[in-house]
N, C-alpha and C positions, 0 to 999 in steps of 0.2 A: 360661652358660645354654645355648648354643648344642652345648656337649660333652653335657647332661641331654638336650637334646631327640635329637640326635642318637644319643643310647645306648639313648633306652626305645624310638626307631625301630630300630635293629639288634638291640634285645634282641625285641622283637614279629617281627620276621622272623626270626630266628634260631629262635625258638621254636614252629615255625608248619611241619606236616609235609612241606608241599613243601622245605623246606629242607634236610630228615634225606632224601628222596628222593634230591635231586639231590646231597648230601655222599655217600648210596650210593653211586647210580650212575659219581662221578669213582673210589670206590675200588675199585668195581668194572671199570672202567675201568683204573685202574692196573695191577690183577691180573692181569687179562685179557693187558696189555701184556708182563708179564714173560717171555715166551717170543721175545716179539721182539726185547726186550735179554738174552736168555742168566743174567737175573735178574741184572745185573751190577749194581755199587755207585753206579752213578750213577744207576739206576733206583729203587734202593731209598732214595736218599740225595733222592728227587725227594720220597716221600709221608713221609718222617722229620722231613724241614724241611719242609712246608706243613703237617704237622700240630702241631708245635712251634710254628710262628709264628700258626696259628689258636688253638691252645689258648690261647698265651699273653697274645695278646689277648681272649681271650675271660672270660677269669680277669678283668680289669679290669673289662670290659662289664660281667658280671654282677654285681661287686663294686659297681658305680654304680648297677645299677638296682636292690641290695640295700638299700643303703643309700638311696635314694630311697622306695621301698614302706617299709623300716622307718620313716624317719620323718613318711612320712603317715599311718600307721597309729597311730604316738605319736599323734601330734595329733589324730586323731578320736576314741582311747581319752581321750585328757587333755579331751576337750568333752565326751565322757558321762560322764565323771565330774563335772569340774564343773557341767554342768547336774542331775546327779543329787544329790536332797536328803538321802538315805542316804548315798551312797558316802562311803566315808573319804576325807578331803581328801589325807592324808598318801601314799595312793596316786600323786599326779599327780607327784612326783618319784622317783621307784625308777630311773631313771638316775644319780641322783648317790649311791646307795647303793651301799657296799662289798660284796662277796660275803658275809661273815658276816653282815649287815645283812641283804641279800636271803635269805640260809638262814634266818634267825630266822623273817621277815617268812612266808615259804615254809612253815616249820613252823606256825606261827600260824592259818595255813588251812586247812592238812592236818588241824586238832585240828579247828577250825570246822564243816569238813565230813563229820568223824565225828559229831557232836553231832545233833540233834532238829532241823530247822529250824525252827522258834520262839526255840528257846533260843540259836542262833547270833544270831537277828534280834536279840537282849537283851544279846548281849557286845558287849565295850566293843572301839571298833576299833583296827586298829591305829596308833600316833603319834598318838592323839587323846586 
C-alpha cells in the first residue's frame, strides 16, 4: 500500500510542468556542457544512463498508476450499472471475456447504434 501511495505521488509530480521544465533545463545543461568535455564518451555516456534509468523506472511508475485508475474506473462503471434498472447485467463482467467474446459483444452495439433509438430501447440485451 505504501508502493500505491507512493506512485500516484510521483506520478502527480512527474506529470505536473515544472517537472518537464527543470528535466529541460538539466538537458539543456548538459548540452550546453559538451564543449567543455570535447563532447567525449564520458559526457555523453552521463545523459545515456540517467535517461535509461529515468525511463525505466518510469515505465513501472506509470504502469502502477495505470493499473490503479483502470480499476477504479471498473468499479465505478460496475456501480452504474448495477444501480442502473435498464443496463444489462451481463455487462458488469467483460473482464472475464475472451477477445471473440468481446468482438461479438462489440459488434452487437455497433448494429445497436445503427438502429432508431426506440427500436435499440426494445432489443433484447446482450447475455440476457
Amino acid at each position: 500500500m505504501k508502493f500505491d501511495r507512493f506512485a500516484q505521488w510521483l506520478a502527480n509530480c512527474a506529470g505536473r510542468p515544472q517537472t518537464f521544465v527543470i528535466a529541460f533545463l538539466l538537458i539543456l545543461a548538459w548540452a550546453v556542457t559538451g564543449p567543455l568535455f570535447d563532447y567525449n564518451d564520458t559526457w555523453q555516456l552521463v545523459i545515456n544512463t540517467s535517461t535509461t534509468i529515468v525511463t525505466f523506472l518510469m515505465v513501472f511508475l506509470i504502469q502502477n498508476t495505470q493499473n490503479r485508475d483502470n480499476d477504479e474506473l471498473h468499479i465505478k462503471i460496475d456501480e452504474l450499472l448495477r444501480t442502473t434498472k435498464r443496463a444489462h447485467k451481463a455487462l458488469l463482467d467483460l473482464e472475464d471475456m475472451d477477445p471473440a467474446e468481446l468482438h461479438a459483444l462489440r459488434k452487437q452495439y455497433q448494429s445497436m447504434g445503427k438502429l432508431d433509438p426506440h427500436q435499440a430501447d426494445r432489443r433484447d440485451p446482450p447475455g440476457d
